[in-house]
RODO-897379 format. One record per atom (N, C-alpha, C): x, y, z; residue in three letters. Coordinates in steps of 0.2 Angstrom, whole numbers, plus 5000, padded with zeros to 4 digits. Layout:
// RODO-897379
XYZALA
...
This chain:
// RODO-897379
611050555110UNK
610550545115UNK
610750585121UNK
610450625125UNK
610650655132UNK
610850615136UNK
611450635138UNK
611550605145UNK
611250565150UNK
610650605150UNK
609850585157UNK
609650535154UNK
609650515148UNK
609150475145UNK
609550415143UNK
610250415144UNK
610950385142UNK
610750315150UNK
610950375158UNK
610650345163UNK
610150315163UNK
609450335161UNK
608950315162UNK
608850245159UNK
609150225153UNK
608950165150UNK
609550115153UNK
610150125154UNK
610550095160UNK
610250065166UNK
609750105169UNK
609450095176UNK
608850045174UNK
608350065168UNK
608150025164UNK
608549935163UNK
608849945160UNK
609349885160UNK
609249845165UNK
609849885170UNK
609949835177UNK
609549815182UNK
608849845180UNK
608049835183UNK
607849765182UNK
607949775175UNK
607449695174UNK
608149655170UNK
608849645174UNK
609149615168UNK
608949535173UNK
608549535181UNK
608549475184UNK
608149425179UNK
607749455173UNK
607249425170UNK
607549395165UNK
607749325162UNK
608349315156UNK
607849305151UNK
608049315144UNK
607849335139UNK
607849255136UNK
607349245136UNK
607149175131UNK
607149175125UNK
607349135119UNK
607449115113UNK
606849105110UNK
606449065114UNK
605849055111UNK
605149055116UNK
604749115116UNK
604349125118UNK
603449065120UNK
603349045124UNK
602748985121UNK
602049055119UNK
601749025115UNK
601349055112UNK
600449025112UNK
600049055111UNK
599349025111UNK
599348965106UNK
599248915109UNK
599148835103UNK
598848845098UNK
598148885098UNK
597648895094UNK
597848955088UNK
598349005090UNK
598449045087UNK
599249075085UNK
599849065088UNK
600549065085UNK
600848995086UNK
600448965090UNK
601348915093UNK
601748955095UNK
602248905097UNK
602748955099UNK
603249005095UNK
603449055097UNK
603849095092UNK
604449125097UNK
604949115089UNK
605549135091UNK
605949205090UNK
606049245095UNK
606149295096UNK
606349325088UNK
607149295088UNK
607549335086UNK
607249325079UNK
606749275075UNK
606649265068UNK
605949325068UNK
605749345072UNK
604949355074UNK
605149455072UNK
604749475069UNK
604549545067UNK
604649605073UNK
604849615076UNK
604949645085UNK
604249695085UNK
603949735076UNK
603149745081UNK
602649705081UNK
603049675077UNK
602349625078UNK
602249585085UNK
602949575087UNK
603049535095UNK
602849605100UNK
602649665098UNK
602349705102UNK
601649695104UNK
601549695098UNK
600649675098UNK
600649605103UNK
600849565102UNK
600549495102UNK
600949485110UNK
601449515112UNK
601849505120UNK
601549505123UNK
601349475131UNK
600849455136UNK
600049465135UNK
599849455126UNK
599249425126UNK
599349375124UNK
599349345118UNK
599249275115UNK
600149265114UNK
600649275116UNK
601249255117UNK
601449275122UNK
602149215126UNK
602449245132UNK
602049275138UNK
602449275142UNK
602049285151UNK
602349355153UNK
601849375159UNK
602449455161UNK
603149455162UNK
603449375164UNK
604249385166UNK
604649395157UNK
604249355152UNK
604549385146UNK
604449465145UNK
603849485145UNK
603649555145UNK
604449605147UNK
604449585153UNK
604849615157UNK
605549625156UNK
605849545153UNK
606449545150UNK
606449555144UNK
605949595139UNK
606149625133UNK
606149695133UNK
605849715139UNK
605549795141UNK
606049835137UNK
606849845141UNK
607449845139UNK
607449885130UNK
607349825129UNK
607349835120UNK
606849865117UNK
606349875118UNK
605849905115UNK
605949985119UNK
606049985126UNK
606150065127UNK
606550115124UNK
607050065121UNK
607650085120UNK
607650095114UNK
607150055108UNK
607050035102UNK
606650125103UNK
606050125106UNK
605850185105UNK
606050265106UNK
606650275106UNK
607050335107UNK
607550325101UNK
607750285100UNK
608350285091UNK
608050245087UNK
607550235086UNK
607250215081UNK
606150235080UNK
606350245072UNK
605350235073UNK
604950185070UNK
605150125071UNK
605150055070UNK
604450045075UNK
604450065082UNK
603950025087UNK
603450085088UNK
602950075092UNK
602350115093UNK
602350145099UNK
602550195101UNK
602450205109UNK
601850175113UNK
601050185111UNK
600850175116UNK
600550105115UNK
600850085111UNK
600850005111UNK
601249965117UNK
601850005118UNK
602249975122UNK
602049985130UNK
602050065130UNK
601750055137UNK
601250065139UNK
600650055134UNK
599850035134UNK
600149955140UNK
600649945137UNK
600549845140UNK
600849865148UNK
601049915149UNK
601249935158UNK
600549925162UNK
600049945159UNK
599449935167UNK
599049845165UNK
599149845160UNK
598749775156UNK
599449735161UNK
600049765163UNK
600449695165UNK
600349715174UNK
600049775177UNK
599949795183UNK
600749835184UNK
601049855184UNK
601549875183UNK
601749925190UNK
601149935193UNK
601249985201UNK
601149925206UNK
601249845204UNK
601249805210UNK
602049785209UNK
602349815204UNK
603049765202UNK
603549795208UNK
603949765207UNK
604749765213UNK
604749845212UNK
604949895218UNK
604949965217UNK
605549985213UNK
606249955214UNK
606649955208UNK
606449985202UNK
605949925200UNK
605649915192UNK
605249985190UNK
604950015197UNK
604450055195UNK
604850115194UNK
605350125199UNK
605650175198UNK
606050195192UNK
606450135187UNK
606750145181UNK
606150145175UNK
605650125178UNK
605350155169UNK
605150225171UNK
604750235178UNK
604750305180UNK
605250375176UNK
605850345181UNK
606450375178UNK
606550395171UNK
606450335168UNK
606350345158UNK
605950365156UNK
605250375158UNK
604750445158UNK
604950485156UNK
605250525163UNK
605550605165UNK
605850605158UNK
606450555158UNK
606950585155UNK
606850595146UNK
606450555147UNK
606050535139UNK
605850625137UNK
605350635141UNK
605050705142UNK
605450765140UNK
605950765146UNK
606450835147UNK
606950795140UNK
607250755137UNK
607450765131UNK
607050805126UNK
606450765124UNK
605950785120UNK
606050875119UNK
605850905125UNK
605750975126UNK
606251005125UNK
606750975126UNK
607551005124UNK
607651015117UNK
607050995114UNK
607451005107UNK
606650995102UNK
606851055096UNK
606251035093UNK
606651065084UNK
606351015081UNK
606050965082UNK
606350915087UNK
605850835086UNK
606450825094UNK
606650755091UNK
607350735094UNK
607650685091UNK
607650635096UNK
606950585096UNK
606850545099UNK
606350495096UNK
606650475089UNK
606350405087UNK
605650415086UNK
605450365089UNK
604650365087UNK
604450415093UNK
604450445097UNK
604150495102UNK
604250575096UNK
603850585092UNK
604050645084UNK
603850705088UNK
603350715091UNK
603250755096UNK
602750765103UNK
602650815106UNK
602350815115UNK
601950775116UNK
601450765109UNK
600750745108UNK
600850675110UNK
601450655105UNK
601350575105UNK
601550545111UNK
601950595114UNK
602550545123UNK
601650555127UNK
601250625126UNK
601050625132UNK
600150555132UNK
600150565124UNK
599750505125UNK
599850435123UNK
600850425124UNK
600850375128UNK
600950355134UNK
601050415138UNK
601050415146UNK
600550385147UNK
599950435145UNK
599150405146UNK
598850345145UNK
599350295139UNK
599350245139UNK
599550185145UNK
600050225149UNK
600450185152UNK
599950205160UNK
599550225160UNK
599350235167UNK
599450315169UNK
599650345166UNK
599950405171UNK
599650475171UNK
599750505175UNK
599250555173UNK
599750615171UNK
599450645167UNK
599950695160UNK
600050765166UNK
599650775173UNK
599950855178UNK
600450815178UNK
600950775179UNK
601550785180UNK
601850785174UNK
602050795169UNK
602350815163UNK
602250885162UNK
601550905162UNK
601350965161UNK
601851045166UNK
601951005173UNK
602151035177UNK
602851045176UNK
602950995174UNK
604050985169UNK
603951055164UNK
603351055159UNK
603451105154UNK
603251145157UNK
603051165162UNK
602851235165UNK
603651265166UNK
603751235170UNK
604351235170UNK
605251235169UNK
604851225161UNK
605451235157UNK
605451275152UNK
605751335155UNK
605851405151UNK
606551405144UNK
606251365139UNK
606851365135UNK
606551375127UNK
606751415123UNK
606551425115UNK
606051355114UNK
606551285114UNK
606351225113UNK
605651195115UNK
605651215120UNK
604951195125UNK
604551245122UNK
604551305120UNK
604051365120UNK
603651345113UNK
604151325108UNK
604051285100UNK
603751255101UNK
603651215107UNK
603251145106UNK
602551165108UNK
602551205114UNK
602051205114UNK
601351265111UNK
601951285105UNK
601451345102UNK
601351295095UNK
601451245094UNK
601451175090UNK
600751155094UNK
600651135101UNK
600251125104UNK
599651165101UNK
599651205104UNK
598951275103UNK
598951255096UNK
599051265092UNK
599151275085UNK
598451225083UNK
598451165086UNK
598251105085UNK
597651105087UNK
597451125093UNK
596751125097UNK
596051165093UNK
595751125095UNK
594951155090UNK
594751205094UNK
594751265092UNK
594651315095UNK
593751315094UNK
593551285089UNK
592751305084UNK
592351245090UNK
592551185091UNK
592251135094UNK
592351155103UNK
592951155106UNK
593051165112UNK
592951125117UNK
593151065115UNK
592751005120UNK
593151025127UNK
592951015133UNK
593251015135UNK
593750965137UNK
594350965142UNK
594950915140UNK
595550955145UNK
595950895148UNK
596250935154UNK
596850975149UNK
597150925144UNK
597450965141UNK
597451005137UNK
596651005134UNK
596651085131UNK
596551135136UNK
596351135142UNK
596251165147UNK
596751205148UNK
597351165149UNK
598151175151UNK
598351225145UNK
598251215140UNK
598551245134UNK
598151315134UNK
597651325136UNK
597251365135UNK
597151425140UNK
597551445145UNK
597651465152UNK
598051515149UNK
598051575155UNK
598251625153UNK
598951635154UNK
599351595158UNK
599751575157UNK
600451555152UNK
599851515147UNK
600251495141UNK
600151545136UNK
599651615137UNK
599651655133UNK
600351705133UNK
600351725140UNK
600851765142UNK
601551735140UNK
601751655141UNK
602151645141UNK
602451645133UNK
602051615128UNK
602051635121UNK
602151715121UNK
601751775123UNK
602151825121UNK
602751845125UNK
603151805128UNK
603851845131UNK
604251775125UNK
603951735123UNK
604251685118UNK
604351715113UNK
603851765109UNK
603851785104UNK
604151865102UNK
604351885110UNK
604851945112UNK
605451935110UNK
605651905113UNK
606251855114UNK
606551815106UNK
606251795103UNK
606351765098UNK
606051795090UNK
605851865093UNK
605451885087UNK
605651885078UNK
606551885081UNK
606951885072UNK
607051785070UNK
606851765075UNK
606951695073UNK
606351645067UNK
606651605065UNK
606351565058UNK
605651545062UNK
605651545067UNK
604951495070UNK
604551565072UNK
604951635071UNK
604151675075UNK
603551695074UNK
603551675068UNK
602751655063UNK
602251585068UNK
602651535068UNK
602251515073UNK
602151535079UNK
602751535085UNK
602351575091UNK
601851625089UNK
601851685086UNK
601751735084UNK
600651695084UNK
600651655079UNK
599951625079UNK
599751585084UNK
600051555086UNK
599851505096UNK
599551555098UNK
599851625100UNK
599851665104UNK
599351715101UNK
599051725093UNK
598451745091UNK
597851725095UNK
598051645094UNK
597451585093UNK
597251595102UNK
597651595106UNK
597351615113UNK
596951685114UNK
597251735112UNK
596851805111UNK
596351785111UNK
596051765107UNK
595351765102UNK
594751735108UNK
């Protein structure tokens, strides 16, 4: 695990560690009863956390573990987890709080792009962090803006993964087809495929950087 991402789930931690961790959750009468953390399926406790089990102060004090769960492990669903950040209001929470999941964003991100494939659990690639971001309330120009500017082999692979993907025949539009689709990313694919032209991957940049031509 990076460094950055090492810190960020740390700050993570000491954000919400005010919220203590309860053994037994009370649950809808009509539909769980109560349930008890430690015997209970942890996705299943994803799904069912501040709707029909537990309250935001639980939500909050499991946060921790399922963040963390989703960078070393592909056990949980990303935008299950932070699907539940705007369903909990999560931009009126203590600014501490907003700032460490923030913080675990960024860092989520700039891990991911640092390496491809990428070694982050259930986040397998760009596609899936960025529409859990989307999940989580946020708007994807700020991540976009991180890979803009980040000139590294790592990052270029991803995003020639990216283009790769995009319906070139349909073309709906879409901000992030949009983004992928600028001239920008065409140029930067061919100083990617300069650069890297004796490399195992330059079959794909080589096609990202087709698929824009056209």
């Amino acid at each position: 695990m990076d460094d950055d991402l090492t810190v960020a789930l740390a700050r993570v931690r000491d954000a919400f560690a005010r919220y203590p961790r309860r053994a037994v959750l009370d649950g809808c009468p009509h539909c769980k009863g109560d349930v008890l953390v430690d015997e209970h399926d942890l996705f299943s406790l994803t799904i069912s956390l501040g709707n029909t089990v537990g309250s935001r102060d639980d939500v909050k004090s499991l946060l921790p573990v399922f963040l963390e769960s989703l960078v070393v492990s592909e056990d949980l669903h990303p935008g299950i987890i932070l699907g539940k950040l705007p369903r909990e209001e999560w931009r009126t929470w203590p600014q501490d709080e907003q700032e460490a999941i923030d913080a675990y964003l960024d860092a989520v991100w700039r891990s991911l792009l640092a390496h491809h494939p990428p070694r982050l659990g259930a986040f397998e690639d760009a596609a899936t962090f960025l529409d859990a971001a989307r999940a989580a309330g946020e708007r994807v120009e700020r991540f976009l803006d991180v890979w803009d500017a980040t000139h590294t082999s790592s990052a270029d692979r991803h995003l020639a993964e990216m283009v790769s993907r995009l319906d070139f025949v349909k073309r709906k539009p879409s901000l992030l087809g949009d983004w992928l689709r600028r001239e920008a990313v065409r140029d930067r694919l061919h100083r990617a495929l300069e650069r890297d032209h004796d490399s195992a991957w330059a079959d794909d940049l080589a096609r990202a950087y087709d698929l824009l031509r056209r």
